[in-house]
MIBAVEX-728930 format. One record per residue (C-alpha): residue in one letter; x negated, y, z. Coordinates in nm, 3 decimals, padded with zeros to 5 digits, always signed. Each point is the difference from the previous one (the first is absolute). Layout:
// residues N
+-----+---------+---------+---------+
| res |       x |       y |       z |
+-----+---------+---------+---------+
|   A |       X |       Y |       Z |
...
+-----+---------+---------+---------+
***
This chain:
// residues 382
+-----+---------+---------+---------+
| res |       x |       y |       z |
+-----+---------+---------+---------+
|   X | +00.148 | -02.032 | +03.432 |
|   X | +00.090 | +00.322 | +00.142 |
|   X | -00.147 | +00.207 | -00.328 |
|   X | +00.310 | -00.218 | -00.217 |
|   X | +00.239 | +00.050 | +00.280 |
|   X | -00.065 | +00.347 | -00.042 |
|   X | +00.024 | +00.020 | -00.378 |
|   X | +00.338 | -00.212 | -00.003 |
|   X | +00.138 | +00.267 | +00.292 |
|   X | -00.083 | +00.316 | -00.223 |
|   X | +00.112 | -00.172 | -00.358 |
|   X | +00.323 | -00.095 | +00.172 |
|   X | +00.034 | +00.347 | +00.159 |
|   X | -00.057 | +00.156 | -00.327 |
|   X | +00.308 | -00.148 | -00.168 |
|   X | +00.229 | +00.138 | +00.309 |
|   X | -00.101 | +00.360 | -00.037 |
|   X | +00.219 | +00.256 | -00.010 |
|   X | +00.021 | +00.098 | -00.424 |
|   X | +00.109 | +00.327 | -00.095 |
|   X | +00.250 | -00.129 | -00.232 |
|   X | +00.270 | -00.297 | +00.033 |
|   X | -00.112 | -00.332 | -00.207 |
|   X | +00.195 | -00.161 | -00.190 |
|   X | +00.213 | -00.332 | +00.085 |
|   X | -00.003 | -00.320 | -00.139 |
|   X | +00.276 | +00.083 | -00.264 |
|   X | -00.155 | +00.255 | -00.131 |
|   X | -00.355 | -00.174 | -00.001 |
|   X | +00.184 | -00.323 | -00.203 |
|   X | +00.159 | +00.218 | -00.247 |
|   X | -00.318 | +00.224 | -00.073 |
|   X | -00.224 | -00.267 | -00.065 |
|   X | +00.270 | -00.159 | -00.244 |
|   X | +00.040 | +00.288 | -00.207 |
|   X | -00.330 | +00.084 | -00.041 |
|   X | -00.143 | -00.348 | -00.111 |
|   X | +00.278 | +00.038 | -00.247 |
|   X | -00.065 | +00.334 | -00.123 |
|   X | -00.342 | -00.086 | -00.031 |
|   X | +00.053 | -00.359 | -00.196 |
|   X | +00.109 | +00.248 | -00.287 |
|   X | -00.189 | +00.333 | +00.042 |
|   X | -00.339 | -00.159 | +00.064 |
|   X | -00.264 | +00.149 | -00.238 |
|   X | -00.191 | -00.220 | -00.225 |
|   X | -00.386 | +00.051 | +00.161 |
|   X | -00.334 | -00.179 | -00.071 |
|   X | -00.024 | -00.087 | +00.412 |
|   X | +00.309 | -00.141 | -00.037 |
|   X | -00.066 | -00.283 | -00.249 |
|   X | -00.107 | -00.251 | +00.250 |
|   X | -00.004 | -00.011 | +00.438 |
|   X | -00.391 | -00.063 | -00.033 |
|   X | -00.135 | +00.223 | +00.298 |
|   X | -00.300 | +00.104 | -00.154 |
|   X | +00.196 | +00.190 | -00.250 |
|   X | +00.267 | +00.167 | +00.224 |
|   X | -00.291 | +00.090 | +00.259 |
|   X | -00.185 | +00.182 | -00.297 |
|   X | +00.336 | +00.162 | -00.126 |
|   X | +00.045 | +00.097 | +00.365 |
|   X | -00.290 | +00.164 | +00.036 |
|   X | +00.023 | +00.193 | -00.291 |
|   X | +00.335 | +00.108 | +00.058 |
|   X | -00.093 | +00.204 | +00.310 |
|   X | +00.039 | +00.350 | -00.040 |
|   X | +00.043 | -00.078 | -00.371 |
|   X | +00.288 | -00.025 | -00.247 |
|   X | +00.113 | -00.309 | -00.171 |
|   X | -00.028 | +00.139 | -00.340 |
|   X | -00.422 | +00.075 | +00.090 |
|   X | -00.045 | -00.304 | +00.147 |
|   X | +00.130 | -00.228 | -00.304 |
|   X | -00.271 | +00.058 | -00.276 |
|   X | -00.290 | -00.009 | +00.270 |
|   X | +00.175 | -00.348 | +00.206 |
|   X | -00.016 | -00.178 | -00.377 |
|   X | -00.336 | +00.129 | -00.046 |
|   X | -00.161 | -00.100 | +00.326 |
|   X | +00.197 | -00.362 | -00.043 |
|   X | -00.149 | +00.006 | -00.302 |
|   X | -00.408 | +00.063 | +00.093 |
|   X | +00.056 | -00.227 | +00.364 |
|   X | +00.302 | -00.233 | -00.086 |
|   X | -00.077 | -00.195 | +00.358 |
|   X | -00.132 | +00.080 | +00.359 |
|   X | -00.308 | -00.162 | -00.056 |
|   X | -00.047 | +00.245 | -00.342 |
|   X | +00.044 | +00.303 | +00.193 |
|   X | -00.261 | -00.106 | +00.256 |
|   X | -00.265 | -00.052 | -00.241 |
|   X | +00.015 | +00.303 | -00.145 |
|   X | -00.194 | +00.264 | +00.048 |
|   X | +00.146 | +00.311 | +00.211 |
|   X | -00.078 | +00.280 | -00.320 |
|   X | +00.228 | -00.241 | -00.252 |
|   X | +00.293 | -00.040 | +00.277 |
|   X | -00.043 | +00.430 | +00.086 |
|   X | -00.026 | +00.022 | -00.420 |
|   X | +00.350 | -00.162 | -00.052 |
|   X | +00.139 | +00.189 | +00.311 |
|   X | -00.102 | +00.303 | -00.090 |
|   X | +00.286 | +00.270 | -00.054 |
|   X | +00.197 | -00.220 | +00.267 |
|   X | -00.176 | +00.240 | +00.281 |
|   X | -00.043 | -00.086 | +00.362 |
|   X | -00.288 | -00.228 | -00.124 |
|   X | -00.045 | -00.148 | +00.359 |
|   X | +00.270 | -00.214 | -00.051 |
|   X | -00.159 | -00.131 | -00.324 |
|   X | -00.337 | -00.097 | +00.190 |
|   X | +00.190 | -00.135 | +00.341 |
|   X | +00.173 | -00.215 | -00.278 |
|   X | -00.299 | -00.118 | -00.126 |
|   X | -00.165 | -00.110 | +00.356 |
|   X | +00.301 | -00.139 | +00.089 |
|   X | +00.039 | -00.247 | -00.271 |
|   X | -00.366 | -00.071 | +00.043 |
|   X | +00.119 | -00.107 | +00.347 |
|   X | +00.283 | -00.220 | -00.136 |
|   X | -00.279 | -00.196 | -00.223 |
|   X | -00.240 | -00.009 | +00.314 |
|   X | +00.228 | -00.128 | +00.283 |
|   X | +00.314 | -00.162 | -00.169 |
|   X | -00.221 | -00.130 | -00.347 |
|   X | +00.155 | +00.274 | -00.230 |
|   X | +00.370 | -00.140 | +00.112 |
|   X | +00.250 | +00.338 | +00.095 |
|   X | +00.120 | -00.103 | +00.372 |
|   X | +00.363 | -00.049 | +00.088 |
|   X | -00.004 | +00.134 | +00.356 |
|   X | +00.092 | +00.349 | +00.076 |
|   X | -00.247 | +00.027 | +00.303 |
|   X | -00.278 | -00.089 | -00.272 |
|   X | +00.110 | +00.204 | -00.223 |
|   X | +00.030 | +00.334 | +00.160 |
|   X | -00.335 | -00.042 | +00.125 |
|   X | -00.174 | +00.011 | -00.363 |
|   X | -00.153 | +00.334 | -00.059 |
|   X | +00.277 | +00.289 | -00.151 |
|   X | +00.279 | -00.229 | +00.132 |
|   X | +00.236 | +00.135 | +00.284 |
|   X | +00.314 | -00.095 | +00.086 |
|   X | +00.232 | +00.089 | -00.263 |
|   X | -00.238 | -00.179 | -00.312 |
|   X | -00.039 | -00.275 | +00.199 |
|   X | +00.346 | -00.046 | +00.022 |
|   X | +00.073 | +00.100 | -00.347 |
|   X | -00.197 | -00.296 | -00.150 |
|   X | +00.091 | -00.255 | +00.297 |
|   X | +00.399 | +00.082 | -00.066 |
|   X | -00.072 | +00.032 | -00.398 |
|   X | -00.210 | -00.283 | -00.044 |
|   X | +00.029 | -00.271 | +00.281 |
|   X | +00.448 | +00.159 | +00.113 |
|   X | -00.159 | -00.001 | +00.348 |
|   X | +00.210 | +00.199 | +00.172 |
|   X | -00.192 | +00.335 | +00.060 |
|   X | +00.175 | +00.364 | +00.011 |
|   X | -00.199 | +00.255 | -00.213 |
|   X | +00.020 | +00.366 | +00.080 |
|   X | -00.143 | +00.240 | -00.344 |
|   X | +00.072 | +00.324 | -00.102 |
|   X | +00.322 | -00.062 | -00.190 |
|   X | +00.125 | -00.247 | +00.268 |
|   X | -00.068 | +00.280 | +00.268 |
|   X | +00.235 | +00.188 | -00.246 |
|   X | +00.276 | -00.261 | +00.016 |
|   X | -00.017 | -00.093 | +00.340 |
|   X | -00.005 | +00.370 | +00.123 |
|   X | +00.298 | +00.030 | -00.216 |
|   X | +00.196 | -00.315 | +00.134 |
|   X | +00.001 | +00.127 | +00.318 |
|   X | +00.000 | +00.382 | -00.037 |
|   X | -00.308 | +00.035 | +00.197 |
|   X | -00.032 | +00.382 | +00.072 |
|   X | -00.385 | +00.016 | +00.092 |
|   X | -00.316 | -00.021 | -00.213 |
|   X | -00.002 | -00.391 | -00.082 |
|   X | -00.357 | -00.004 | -00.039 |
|   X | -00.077 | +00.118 | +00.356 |
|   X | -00.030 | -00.258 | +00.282 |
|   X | +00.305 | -00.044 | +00.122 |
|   X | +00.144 | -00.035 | -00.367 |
|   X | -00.255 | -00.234 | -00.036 |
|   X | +00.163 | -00.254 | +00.295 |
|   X | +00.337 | +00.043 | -00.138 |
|   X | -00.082 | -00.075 | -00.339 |
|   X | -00.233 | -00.306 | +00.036 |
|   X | +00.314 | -00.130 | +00.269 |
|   X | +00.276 | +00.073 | -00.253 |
|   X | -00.247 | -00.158 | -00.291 |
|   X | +00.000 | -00.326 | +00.233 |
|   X | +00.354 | +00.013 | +00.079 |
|   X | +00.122 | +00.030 | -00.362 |
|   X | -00.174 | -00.248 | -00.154 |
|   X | +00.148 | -00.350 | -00.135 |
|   X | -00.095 | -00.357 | +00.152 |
|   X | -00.070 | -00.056 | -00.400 |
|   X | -00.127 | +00.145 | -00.262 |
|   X | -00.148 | +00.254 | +00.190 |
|   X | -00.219 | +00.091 | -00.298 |
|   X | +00.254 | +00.037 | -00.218 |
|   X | +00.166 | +00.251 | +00.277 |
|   X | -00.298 | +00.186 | +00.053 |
|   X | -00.051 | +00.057 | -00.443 |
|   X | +00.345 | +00.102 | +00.034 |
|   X | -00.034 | +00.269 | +00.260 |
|   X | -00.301 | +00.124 | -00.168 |
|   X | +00.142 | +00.015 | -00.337 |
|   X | +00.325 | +00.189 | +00.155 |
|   X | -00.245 | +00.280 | +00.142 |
|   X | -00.171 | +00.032 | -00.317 |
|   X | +00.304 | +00.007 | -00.240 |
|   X | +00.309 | +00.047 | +00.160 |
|   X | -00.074 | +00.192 | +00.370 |
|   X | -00.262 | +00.240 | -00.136 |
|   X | -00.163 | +00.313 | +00.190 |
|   X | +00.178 | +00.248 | -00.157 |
|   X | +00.327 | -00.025 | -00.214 |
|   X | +00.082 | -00.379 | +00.120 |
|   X | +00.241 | -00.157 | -00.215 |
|   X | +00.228 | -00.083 | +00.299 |
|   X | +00.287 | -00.131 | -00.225 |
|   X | -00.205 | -00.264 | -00.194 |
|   X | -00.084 | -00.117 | +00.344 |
|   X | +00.105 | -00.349 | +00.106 |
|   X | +00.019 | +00.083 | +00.343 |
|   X | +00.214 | +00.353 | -00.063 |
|   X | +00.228 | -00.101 | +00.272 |
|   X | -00.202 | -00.131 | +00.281 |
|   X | -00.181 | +00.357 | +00.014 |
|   X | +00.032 | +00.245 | +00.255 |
|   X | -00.194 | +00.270 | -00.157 |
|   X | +00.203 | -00.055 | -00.332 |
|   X | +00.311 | +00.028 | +00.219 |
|   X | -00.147 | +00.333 | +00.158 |
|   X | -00.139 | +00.132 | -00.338 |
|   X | -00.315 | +00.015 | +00.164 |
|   X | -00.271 | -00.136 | -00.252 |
|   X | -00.157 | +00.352 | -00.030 |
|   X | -00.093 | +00.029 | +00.368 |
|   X | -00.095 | -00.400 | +00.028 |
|   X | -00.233 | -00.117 | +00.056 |
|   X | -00.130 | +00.300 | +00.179 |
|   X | -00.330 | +00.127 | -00.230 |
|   X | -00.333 | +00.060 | +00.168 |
|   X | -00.162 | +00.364 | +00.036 |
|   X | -00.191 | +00.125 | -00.329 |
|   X | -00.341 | -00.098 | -00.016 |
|   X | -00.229 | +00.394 | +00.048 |
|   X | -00.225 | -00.029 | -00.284 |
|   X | -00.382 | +00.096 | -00.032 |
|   X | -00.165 | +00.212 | -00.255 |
|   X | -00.335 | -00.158 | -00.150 |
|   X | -00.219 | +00.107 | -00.277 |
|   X | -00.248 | -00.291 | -00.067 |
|   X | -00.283 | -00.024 | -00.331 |
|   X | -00.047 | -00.219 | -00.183 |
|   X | -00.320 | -00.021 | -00.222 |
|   X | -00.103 | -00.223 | -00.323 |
|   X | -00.356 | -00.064 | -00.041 |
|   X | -00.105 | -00.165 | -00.313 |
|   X | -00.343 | -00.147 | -00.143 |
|   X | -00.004 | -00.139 | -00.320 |
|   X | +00.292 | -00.204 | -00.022 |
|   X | +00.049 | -00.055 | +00.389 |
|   X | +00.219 | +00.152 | +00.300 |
|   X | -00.052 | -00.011 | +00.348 |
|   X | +00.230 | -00.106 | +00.188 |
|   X | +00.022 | -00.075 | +00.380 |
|   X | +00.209 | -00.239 | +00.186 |
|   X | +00.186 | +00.136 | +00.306 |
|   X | -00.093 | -00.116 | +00.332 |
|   X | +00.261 | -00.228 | +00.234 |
|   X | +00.057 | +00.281 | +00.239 |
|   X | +00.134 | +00.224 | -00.358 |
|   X | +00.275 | +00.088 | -00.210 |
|   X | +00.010 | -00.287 | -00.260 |
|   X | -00.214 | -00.233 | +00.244 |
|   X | -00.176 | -00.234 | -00.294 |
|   X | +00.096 | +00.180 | -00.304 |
|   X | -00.252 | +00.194 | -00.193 |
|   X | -00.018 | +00.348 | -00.074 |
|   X | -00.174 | +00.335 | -00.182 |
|   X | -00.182 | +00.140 | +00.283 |
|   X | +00.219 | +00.242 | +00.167 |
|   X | -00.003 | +00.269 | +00.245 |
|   X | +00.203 | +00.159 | +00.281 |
|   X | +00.013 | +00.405 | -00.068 |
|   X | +00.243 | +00.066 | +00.239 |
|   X | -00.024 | +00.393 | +00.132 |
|   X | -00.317 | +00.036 | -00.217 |
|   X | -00.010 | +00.346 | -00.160 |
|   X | -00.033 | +00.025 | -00.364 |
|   X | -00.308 | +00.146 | +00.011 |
|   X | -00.160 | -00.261 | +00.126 |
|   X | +00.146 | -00.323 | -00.178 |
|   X | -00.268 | -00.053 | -00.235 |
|   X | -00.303 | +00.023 | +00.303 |
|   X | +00.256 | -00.250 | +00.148 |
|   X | +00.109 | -00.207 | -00.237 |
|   X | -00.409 | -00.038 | -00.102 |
|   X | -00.100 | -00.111 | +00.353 |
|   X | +00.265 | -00.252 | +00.083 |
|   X | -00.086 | -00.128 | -00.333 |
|   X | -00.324 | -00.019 | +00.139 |
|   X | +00.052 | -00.141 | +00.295 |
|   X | +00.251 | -00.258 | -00.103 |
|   X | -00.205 | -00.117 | -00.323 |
|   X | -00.338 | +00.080 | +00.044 |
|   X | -00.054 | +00.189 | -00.315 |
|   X | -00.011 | +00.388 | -00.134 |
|   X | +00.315 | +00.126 | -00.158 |
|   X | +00.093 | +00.261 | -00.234 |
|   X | +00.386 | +00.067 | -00.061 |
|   X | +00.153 | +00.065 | -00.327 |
|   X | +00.341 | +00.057 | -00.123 |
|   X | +00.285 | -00.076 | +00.199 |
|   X | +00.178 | -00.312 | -00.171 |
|   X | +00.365 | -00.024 | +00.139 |
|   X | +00.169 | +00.133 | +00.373 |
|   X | +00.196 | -00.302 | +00.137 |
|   X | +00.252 | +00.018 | +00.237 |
|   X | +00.130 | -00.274 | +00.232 |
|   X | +00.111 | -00.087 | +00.333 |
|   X | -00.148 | -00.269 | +00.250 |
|   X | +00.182 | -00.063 | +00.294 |
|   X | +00.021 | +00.329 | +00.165 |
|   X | -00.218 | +00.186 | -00.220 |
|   X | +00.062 | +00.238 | -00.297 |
|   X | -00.297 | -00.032 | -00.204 |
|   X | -00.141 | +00.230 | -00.262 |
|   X | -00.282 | -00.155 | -00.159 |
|   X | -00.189 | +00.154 | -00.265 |
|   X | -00.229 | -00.231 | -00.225 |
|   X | -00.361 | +00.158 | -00.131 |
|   X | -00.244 | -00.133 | -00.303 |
|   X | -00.363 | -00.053 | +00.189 |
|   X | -00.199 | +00.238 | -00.278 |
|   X | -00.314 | -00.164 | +00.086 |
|   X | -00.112 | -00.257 | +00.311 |
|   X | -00.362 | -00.059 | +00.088 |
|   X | -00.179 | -00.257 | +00.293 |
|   X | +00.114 | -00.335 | +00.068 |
|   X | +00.309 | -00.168 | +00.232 |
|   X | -00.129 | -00.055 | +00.320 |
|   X | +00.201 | -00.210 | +00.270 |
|   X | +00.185 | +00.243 | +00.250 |
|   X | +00.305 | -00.089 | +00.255 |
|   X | +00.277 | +00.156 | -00.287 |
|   X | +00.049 | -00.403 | -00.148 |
|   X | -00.138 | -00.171 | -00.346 |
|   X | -00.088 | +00.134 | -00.247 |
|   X | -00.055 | -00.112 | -00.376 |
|   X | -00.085 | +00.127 | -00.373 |
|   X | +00.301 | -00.124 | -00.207 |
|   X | +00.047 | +00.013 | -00.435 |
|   X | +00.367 | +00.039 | -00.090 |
|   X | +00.090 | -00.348 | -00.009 |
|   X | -00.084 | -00.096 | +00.341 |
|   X | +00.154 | +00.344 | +00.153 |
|   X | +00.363 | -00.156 | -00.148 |
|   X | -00.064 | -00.338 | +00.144 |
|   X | -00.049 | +00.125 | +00.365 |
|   X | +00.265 | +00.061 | +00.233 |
|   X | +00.018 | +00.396 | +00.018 |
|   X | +00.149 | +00.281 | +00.217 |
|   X | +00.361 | +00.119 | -00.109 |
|   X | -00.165 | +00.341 | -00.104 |
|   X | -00.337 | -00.176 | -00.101 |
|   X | +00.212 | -00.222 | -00.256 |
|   X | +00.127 | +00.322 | -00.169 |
|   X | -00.329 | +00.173 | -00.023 |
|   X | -00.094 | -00.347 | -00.182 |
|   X | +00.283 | +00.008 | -00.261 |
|   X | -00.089 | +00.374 | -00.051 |
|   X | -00.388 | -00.112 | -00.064 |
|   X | +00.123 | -00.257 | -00.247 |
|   X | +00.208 | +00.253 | -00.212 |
|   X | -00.223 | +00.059 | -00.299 |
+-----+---------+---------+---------+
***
């Protein structure tokens, strides 16, 4: 008793506490919300996820739309609907064909929490999506904002979601000065969220706020007189939009040269499958190498023994095939790609993850690294 006593004190302090801006009234709350459900009645774009309120389909749209635009997401949402048209599909599949369709989508965690979690649905609610929110948010890769997103979407329960283009709007609506994204943002936001939204048709609403970040109240550039709600913002008012929302500090990014090395017999690659605790956890890849600070001199002693150590077998490089460059989250990566001239011994098992002999055919099946992927297309070039 005195844990929920405790829990209803702080909830109900939390809506008293002093915010840094003024909220809006009533008024202004009524008129918002009819505008916008207006606007958005004719603006709405025409999307796949759209088509029906089924929550298995908005949660995968959801998840694929995190940290990824619409326009990426549309070819790859039909696709995967396609392969696993229910929950029950998408739990009997195997985790290389779900990574294999995901692939390109990056941040390939969410791809396999997706997977367990829907292998969860079919265990404890017999392959049925669950209604509540509480049951929902705890599935694996669901927090608070997705859960909400397909509760609103799917069941109009009424749940406030909080995303990076509704952070954009919300910051806006209330010409919040600070970083939105810190804590404090954080409170304000999720509270305004709550306080904004509609008895009905919340998700309606929350599509609407969404689709006004995307299209309409954009980064940079927003298209502040298309907007429905031109008159209702502060930061319009105080020609603001350039310094909100206030943008986080630039990310300090690291130099890395990596190798990586093809080694052929016959008609057959290896190829190794990265480790949980990697980059590209459960994708396969060319073996590859960290060279960081290693002096040119002694690359090819280097690259030899990790080869060694990571494989098993005796290397000899040839000709350097391609340099790749790419970035991975705060890394600059220069990675240069080598022919294996000639390989002798046999795989043996070491701690550096699977690894299998593969003819052309199978290497396009599996689910591959971004950079692994391009070394394949290059290999197929005749």
């Amino acid at each position: 008793m005195v844990c929920k006593s405790r829990m209803a004190i702080k909830k109900k302090t939390s809506l008293k506490e002093p915010w840094p801006v003024a909220l809006p009234e009533a008024r202004w709350l009524t008129k918002f919300r009819s505008q916008i459900l207006r606007w958005y009645k004719t603006h709405a774009r025409d999307l796949p996820w759209r088509a029906s309120r089924d929550p298995y389909r908005i949660w995968v749209s959801e998840i694929m739309l995190q940290q990824t635009q619409v326009a990426t997401v549309h070819d790859y949402f039909l696709r995967f609907l396609q392969e696993f048209p229910t929950v029950a599909d998408l739990a009997a599949a195997k985790e290389d064909r779900v990574l294999r369709l995901w692939e390109g989508l990056g941040y390939y965690r969410r791809s396999r929490q997706m997977h367990k979690a829907a292998q969860l649905i079919v265990e404890n609610y017999s392959g049925v999506f669950p209604q509540d929110f509480q049951l929902v948010n705890e599935l694996p890769g669901i927090g608070r904002y997705t859960a909400g997103a397909i509760t609103s979407i799917a069941f109009d329960d009424k749940q406030p979601i909080l995303e990076a283009n509704t952070i954009r709007v919300h910051a806006r609506l209330l010409a919040y000065p600070d970083e939105p994204t810190k804590a404090a943002g954080q409170r304000l936001l999720w509270h305004f969220a709550e306080l904004v939204l509609p008895k009905k048709e919340s998700g309606r609403f929350n599509q609407a706020l969404m689709e006004l970040g995307s299209q309409v109240c954009t980064p940079t550039n927003p298209k502040c007189s298309e907007c429905p709600v031109m008159g209702l913002c502060p930061t319009f008012a105080g020609q603001l939009q350039a310094e909100i929302p206030k943008k986080k500090k630039r990310m300090k990014f690291e130099d890395r040269n990596e190798v990586a090395v093809v080694i052929q017999k016959k008609n057959k690659f290896l190829v190794r499958k990265c480790r949980p605790d990697e980059r590209w956890a459960g994708l396969w890849d060319f073996p590859r190498f960290d060279l960081t600070g290693i002096a040119n001199g002694e690359r090819l002693s280097e690259i030899e023994n990790k080869a060694n150590q990571q494989t098993g077998t005796t290397i000899q490089l040839g000709d350097k095939i391609t340099t790749i460059k790419h970035g991975v989250t705060k890394y600059r990566i220069t990675l240069d790609v080598y022919r294996v001239q000639s390989v002798a011994g046999r795989l043996k098992k070491t701690d550096a993850g699977e690894l299998c002999w593969v003819n052309a055919q199978q290497l396009e099946a599996l689910p591959l690294s971004t950079t692994g992927r391009k070394i394949e297309r290059l290999l197929a070039q005749p």
